[in-house]
N, C-alpha and C positions, 0 to 999 in steps of 0.2 A: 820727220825722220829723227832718229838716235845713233851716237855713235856709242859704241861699246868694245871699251880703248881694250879687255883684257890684258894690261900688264902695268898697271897702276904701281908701281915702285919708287924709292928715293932716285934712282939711275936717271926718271922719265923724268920727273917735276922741274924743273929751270925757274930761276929769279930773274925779275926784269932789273933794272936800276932803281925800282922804288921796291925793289923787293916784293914785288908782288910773283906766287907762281905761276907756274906756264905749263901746261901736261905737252911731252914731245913723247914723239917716236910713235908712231899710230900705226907701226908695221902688221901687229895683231890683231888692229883693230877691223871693227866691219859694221857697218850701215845698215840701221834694220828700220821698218817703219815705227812708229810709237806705238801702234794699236796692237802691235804682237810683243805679248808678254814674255814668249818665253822662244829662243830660239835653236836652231838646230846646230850643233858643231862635230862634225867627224871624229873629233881629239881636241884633248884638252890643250889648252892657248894659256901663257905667261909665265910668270917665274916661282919656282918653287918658294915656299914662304908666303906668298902673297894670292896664292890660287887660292878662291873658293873652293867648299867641298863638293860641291854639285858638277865640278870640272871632273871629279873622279868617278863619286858616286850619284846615278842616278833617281835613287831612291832618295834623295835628301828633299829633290826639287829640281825646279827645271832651270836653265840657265838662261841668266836675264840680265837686265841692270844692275842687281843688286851682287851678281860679280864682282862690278867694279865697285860695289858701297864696303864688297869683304876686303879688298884690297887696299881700300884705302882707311878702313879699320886697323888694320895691319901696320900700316905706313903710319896712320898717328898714332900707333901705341909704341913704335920704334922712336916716332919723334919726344915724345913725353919719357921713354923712359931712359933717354939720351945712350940707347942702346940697341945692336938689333934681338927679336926676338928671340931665336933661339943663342945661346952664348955656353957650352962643353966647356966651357973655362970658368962658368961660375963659382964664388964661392962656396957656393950649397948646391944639393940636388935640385932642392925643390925651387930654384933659380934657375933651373938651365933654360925656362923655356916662361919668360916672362910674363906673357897675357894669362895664362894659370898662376901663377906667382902670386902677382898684384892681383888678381880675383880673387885668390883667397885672403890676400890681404885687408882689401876693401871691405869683404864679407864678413873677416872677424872685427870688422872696424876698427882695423889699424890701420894707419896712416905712411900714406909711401913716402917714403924719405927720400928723398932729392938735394944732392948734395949741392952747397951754394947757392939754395934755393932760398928767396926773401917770401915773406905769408902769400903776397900777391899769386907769385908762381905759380905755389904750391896748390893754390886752387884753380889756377887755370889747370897745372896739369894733372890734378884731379877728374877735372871737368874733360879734358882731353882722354883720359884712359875710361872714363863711363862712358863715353859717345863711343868709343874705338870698340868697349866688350859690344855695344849693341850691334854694330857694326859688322861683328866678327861671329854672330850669333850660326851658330850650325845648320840651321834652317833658314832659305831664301827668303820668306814668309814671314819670319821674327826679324828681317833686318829693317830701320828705316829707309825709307828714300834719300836722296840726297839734299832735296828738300829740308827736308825735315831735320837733318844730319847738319844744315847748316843753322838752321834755328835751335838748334840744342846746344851749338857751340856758339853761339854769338847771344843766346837769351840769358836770362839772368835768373831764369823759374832752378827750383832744386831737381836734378835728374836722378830718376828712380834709379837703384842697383838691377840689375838686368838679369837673367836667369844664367847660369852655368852656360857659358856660350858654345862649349866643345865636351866632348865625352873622352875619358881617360879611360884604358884599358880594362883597366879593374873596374869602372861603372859597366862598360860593357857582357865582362864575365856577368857579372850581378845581375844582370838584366836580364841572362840567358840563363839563370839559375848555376851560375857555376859558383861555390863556394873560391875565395881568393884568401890565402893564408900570405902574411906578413911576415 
């Protein structure tokens, strides 16, 4: 059997006394066997932010495990960029909504600035926001397992830049042939 917490957020995780976490609150969650991939829900389950797209849209993929792998993509790009994702009070536009921010940052190969950060950090939380875009990838299918999710974060190999893990409105016009004026 599997559980599939649907609601993967900072709210849920608890530290024990050695700081180790703890996932609570399993209200949304539900018990499926392993051998079924992909299950069935009436409505979508968890907290805005942190929901998978396949919670809305059925066309993306079916819903699985890998719900909870987008939720907690989510949760460590929140943790790494010592902020939550979306933030209206950003300095800049193209800051209000972080995981597109730092992806185009990575991608032009610039380097995220983290403030009071020593070199060591800077690469773990490097290494935390590439595992967080794969994570967060639009498609069920492109995310890893959680498996896998922990051997990227705990290995030492160099992890590949990941494709554009979300579509912005303007990639969408374009897609459907709509010309998009700036």
């Amino acid at each position: 059997m599997q559980i599939l917490h649907f609601d993967i957020k900072p709210h849920n995780i608890l530290l024990d006394e050695n700081f180790n976490p703890k996932i609570s609150d399993f209200g949304l969650a539900k018990l499926y066997p392993t051998n079924d991939s992909i299950v069935s829900l009436t409505a979508a389950r968890g907290t805005m932010g942190y929901l998978a797209p396949e919670m809305f849209y059925k066309n993306i993929g079916g819903v699985s495990y890998k719900a909870d792998v987008y939720s907690f993509g989510m949760l460590l790009m929140e943790m790494a960029g010592r902020r939550k994702n979306m933030n209206p009070f950003a300095d800049s536009v193209s800051q209000i909504y972080f995981p597109s921010w730092v992806y185009e940052q990575l991608h032009a190969g610039k380097d995220v600035e983290i403030k009071d950060a020593v070199e060591k950090e800077k690469k773990m939380v490097k290494k935390m926001i590439m595992v967080a875009l794969w994570c967060i990838q639009m498609k069920p299918s492109d995310r890893p397992s959680m498996n896998k999710v922990v051997e990227m974060l705990e290995g030492d190999s160099e992890l590949q830049m990941p494709p554009k893990p979300f579509v912005a409105p303007r990639e969408i016009a374009e897609d459907h042939g709509i010309s998009v004026a700036l």
